[in-house]
KEPA-550652 format. One record per atom (N, C-alpha, C, O): residue in three letters; x, y, z. Coordinates in pm, whole numbers, plus 50000, padded with zeros to 5 digits. Layout:
# residues N
ALAXYZ
...
//
This chain:
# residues 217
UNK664102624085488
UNK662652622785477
UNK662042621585616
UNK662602614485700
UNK661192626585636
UNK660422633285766
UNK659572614385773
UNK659672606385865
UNK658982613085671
UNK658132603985712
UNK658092591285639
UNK658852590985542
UNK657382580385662
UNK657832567085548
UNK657172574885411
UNK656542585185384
UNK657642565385356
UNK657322566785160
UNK657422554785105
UNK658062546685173
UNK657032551285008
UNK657452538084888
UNK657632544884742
UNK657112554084679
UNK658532536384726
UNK658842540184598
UNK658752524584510
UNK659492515684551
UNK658152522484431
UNK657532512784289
UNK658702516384191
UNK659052527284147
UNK659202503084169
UNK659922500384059
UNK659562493683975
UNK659282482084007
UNK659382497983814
UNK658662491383728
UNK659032490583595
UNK659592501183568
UNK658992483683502
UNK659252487483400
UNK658102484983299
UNK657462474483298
UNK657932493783226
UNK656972491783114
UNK657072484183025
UNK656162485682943
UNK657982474082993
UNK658052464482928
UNK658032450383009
UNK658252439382960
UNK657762452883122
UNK658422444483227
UNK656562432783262
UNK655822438283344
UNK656092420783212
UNK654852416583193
UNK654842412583392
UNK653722412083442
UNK656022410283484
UNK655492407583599
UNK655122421083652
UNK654232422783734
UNK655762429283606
UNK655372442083687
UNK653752449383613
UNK652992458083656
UNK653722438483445
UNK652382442783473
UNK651002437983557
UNK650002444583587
UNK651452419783590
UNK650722416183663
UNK650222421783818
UNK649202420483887
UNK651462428183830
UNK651562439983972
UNK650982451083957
UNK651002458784053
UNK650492454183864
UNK649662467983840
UNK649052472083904
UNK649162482183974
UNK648142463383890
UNK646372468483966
UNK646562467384127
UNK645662471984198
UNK647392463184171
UNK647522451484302
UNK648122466984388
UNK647772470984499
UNK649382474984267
UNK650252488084316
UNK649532495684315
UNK649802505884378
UNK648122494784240
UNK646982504084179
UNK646072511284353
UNK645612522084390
UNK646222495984418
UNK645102492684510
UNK645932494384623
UNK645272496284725
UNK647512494284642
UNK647602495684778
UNK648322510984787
UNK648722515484894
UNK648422517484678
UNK648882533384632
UNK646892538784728
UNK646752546284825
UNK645862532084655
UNK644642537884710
UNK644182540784833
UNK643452550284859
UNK644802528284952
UNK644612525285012
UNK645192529285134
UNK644842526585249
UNK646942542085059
UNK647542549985171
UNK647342561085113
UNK648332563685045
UNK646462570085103
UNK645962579185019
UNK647242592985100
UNK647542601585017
UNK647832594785224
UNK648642604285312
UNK650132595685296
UNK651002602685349
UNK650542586685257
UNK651672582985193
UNK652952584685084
UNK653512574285049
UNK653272593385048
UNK653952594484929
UNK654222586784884
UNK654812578284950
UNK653942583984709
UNK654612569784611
UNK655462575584509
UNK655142584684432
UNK656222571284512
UNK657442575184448
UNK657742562784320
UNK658152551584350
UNK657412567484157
UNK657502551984069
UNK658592556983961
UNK658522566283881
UNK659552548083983
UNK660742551183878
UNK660822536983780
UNK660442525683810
UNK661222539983700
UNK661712525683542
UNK663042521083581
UNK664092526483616
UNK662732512383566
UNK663652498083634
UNK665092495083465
UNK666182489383449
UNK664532499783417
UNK665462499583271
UNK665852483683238
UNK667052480983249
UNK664972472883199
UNK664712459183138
UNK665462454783030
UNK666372446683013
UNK664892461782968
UNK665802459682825
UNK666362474182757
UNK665632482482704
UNK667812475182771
UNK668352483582742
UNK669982473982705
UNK670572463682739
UNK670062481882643
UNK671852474882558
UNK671372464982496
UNK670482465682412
UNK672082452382543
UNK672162438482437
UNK671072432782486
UNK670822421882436
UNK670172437382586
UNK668732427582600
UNK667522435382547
UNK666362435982588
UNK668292442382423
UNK666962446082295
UNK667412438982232
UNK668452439482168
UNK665952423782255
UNK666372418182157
UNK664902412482048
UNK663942415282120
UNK664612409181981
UNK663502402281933
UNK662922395182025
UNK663642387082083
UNK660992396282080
UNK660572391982173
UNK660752379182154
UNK660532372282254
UNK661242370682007
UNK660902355081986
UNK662342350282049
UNK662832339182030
UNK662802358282109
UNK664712354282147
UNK664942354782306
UNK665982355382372
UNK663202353982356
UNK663242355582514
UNK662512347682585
UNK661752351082676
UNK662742335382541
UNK662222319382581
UNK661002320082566
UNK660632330782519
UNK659872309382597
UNK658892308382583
UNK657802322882698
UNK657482322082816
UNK657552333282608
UNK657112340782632
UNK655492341382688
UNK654962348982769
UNK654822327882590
UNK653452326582654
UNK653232316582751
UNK652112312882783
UNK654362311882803
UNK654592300382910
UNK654672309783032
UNK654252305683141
UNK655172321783021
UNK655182328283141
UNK654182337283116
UNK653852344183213
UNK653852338383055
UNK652452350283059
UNK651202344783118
UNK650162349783162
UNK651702331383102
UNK649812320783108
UNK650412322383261
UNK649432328183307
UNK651362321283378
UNK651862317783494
UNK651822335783551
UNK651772338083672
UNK651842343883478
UNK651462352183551
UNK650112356483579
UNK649772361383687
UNK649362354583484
UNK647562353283441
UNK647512347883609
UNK647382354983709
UNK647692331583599
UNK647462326783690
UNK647552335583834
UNK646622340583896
UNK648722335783859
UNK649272341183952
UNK648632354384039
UNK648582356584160
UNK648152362683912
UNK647932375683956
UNK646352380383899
UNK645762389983948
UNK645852372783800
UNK644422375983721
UNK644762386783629
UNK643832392583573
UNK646252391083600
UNK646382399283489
UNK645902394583333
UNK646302383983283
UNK645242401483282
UNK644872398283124
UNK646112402683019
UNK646972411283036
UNK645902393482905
UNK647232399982838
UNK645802398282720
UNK644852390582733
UNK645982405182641
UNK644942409582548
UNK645402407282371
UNK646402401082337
UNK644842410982316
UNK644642401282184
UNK645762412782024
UNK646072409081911
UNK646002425182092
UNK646582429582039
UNK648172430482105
UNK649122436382054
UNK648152424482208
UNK650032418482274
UNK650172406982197
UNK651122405882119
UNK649132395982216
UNK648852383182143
UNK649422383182001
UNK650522377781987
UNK648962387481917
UNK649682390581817
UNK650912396381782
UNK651442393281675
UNK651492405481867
UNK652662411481854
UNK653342397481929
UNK653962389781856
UNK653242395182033
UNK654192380382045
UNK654512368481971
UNK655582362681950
UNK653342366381936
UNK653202356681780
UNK653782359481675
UNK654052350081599
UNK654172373281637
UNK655132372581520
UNK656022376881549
UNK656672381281454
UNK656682378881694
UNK657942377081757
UNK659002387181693
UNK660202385181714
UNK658722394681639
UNK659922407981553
UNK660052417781667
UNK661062424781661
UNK659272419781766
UNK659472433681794
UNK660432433681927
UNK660542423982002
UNK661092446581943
UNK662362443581980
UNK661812457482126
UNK661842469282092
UNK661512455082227
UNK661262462282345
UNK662572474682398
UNK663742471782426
UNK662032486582399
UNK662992494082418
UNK662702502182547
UNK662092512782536
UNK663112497782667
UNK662662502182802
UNK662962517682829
UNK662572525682914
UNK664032518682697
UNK664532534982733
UNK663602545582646
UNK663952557382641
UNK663172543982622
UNK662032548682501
UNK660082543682621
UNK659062550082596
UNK660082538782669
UNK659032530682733
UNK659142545282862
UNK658342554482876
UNK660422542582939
UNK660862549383061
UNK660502567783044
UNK659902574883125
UNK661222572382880
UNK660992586482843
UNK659372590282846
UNK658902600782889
UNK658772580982800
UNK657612583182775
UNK656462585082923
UNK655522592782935
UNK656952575583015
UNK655982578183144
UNK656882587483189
UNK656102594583253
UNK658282594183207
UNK658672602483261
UNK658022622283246
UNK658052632783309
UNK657312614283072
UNK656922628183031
UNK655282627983109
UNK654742638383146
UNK654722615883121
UNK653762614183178
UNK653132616283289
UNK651972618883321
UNK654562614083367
UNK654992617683522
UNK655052630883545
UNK654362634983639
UNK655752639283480
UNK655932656483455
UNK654732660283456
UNK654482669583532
UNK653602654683373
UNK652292661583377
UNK651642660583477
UNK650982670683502
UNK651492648883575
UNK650642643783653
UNK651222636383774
UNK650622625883799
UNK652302639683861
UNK653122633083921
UNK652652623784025
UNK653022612284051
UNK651372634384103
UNK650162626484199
UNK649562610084130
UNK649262600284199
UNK649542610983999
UNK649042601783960
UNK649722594783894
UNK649192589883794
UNK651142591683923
UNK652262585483841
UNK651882570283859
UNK651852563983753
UNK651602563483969
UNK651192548783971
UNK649652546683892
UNK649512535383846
UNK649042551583881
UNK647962548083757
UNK648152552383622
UNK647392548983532
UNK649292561183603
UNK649992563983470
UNK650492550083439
UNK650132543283342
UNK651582545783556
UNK652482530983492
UNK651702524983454
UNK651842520283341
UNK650092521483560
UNK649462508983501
UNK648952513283355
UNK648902503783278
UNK648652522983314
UNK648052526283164
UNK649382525683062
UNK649362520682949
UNK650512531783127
UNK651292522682996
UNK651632510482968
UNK651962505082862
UNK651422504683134
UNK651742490383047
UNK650342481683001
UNK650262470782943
UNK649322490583048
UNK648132487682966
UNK647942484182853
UNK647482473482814
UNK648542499482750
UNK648702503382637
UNK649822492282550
UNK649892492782428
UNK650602483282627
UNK651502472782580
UNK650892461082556
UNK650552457882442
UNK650732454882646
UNK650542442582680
UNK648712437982721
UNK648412428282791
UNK647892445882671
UNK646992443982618
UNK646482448282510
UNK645672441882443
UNK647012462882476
UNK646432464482346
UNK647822464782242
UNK647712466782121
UNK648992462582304
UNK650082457482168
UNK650702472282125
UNK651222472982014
UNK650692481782192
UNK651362494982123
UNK652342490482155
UNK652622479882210
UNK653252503482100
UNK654592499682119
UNK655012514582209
UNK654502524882164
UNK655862515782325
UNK655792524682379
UNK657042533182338
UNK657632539982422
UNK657402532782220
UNK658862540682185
UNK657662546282049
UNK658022545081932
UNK656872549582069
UNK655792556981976
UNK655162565082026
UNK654372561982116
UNK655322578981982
UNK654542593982080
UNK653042593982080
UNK652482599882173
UNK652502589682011
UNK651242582481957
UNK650472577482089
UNK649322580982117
UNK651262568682167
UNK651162560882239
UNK650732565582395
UNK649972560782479
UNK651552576682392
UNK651482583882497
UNK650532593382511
UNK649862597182607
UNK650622596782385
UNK649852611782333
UNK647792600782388
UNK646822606882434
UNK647802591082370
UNK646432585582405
UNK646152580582533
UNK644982577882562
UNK647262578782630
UNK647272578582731
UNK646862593182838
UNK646232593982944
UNK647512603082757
UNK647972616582829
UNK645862623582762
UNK645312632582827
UNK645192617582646
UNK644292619882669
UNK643152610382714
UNK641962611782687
UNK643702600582788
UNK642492592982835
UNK642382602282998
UNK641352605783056
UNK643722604083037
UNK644192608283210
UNK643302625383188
UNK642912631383288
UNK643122630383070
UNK642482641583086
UNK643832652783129
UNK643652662283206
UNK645412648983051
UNK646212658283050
UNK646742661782907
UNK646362656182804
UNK647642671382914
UNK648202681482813
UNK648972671682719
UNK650152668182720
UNK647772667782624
UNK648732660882500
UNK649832665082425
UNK650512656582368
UNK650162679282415
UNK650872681182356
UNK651972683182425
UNK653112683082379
UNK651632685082546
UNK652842682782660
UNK653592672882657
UNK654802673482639
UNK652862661282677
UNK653442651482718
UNK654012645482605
UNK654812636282625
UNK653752649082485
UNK654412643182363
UNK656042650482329
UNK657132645882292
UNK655442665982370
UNK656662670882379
UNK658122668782446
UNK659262667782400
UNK657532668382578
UNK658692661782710
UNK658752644282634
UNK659662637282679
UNK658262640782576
UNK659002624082528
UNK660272624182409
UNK661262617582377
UNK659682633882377
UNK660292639182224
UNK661802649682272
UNK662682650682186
UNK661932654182356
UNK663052665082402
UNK663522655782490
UNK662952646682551
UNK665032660982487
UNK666352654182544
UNK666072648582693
UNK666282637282737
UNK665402662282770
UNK665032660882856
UNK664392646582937
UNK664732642383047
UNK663442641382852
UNK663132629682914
UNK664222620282888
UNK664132611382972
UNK665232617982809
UNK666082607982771
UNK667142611082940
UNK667652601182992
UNK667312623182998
UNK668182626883119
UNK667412619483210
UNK668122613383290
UNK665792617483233
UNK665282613283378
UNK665062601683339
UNK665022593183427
UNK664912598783243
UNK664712581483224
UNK665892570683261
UNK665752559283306
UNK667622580783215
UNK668322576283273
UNK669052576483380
UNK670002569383413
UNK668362587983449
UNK668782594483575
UNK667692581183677
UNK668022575783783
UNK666382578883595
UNK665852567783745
UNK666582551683708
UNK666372543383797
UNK667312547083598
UNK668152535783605
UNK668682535183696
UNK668592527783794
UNK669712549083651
UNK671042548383783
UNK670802547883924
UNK671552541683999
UNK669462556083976
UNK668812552584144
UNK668322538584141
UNK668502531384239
UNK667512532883998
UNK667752518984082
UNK668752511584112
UNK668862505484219
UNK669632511584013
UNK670602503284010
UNK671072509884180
UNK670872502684278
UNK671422518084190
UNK672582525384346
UNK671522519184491
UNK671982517584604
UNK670142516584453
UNK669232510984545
UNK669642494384551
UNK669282486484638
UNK670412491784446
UNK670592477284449
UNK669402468584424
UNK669092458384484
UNK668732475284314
UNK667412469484248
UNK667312464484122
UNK667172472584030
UNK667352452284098
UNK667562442183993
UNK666502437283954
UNK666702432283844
UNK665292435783993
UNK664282425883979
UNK663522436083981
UNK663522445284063
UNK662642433983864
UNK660902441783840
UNK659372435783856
UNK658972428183769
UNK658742438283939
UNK658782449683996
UNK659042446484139
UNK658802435584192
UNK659682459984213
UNK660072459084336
UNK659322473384444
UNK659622485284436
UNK658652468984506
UNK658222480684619
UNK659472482784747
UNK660142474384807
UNK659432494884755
UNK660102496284882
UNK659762508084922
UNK659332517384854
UNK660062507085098
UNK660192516585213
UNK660912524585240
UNK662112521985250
UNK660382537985263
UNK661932546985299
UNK661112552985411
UNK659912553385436
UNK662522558785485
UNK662162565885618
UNK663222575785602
UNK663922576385500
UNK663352583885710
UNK664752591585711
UNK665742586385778
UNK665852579585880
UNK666592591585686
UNK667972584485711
UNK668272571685775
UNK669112569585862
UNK667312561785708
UNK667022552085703
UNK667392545285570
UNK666502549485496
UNK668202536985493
UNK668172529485365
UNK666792521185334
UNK666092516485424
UNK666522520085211
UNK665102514885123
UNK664742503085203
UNK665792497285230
UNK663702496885254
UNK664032485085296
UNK662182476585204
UNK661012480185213
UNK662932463485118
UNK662372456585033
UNK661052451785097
UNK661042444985200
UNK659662456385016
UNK658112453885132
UNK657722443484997
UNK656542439984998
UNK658552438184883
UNK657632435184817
UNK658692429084652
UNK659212438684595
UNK658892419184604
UNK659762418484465
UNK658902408884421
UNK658552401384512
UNK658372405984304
UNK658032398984224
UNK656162402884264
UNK655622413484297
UNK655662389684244
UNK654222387084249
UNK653872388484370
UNK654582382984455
UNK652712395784411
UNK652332392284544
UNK650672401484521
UNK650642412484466
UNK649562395184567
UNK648382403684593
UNK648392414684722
UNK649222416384811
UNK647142421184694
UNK647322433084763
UNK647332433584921
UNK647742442984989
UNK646692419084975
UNK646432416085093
UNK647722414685149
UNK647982419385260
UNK648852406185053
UNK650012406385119
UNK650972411885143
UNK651882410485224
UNK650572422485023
UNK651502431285049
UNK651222441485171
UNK652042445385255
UNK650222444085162
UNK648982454485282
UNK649762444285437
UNK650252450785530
UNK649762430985441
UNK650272430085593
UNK651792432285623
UNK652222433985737
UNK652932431985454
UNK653882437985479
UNK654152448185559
UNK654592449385673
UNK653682457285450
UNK653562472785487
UNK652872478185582
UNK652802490385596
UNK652292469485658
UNK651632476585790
UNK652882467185896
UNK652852472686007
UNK653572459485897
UNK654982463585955
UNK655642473785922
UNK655462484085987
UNK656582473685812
UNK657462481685768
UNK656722500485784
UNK657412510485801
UNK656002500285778
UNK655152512885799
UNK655502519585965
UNK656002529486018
UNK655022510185989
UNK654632512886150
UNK655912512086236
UNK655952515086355
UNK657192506586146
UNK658642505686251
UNK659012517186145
UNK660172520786167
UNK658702521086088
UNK659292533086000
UNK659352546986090
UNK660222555386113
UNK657902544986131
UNK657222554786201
UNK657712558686350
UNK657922569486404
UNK657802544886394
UNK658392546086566
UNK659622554886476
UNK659522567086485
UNK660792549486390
UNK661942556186380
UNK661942569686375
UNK662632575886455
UNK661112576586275
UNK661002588986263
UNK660102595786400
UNK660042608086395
UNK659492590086504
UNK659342596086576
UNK660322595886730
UNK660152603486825
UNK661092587786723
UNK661922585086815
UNK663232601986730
UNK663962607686810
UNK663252605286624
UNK664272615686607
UNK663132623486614
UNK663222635786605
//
């Protein structure tokens, strides 16, 4: 890679990475000549699909991310947590922005924030084509596209093709920003909660030694 980049790790089931939304929303805006690169972090997949009522006190950390970040969790999540049945499927969540991503790749970080929009405020469930299919027409793209690519094998290959880069990035924790340069390894600008200011004085280090590197080759 010629020049720095970030790449956003997220998962759509993932409620800190939704508190990180708007925050990834605002500092994606703010390097408009940057490349962002957003892959699914894969959350709950195997034995951690489990019933949301089987994943500790769920509104104890939701009220601490509110805090934390001014994220809203809305009245149709509210209810789906309250009767605690539903069982989060990140690989089904992941297919679905991947098909999302295919349509609109420039705009893949305001895609994530609308699916996990579509979760955790209004309570869809994102392993539903439905789901997508209203996303793909709020963004003003090819509904039938994007329902299609969720629905074909195809997205089930990149959904698990961006696990395996996180995992080989050595990325465990959602959500996670990072730096790339050339031939340079990822280097971490950002894991958990953080507003945009802080992340913005990160990344104007990591940016700017990115930069000497690639201009020193």
């Amino acid at each position: 890679m010629n020049e720095a980049g970030l790449v956003y790790v997220f998962d759509g089931y993932c409620a800190w990475s939704y508190g990180f939304a708007q925050t990834m929303v605002d500092v994606a805006a703010a390097h408009p000549d940057i490349r962002v690169e957003v892959l699914c972090g894969g959350l709950y997949v195997g034995a951690a699909r489990v019933p949301i009522r089987r994943l500790g006190d769920v509104p104890a950390t939701n009220r601490r991310i509110a805090e934390l970040t001014g994220a809203w969790f809305g009245d149709g999540y509210e209810r789906l947590t309250a009767d605690g049945t539903f069982v989060m499927n990140s690989t089904a969540a992941a297919r679905g922005f991947a098909a999302l991503r295919r349509a609109a790749p420039e705009r893949a970080v305001e895609l994530a924030a609308a699916v996990q929009e579509a979760f955790f405020v209004d309570g869809l469930s994102l392993a539903e084509p439905g789901t997508h299919r209203r996303i793909a027409r709020e963004y003003g793209l090819d509904e039938a596209a994007v329902v299609a690519g969720f629905d074909h094998p195809w997205s089930l290959r990149a959904a698990e093709a961006d696990f395996a880069r996180v995992r080989r990035m050595g990325v465990a924790a959602f959500p996670t920003l990072l730096v790339t340069g050339r031939d340079r390894p990822p280097v971490t600008a950002m894991a958990g909660s953080a507003t945009a200011r802080q992340v913005e004085r990160r990344l104007s280090v990591l940016l700017s030694h990115a930069g000497r590197h690639a201009a020193r080759e």
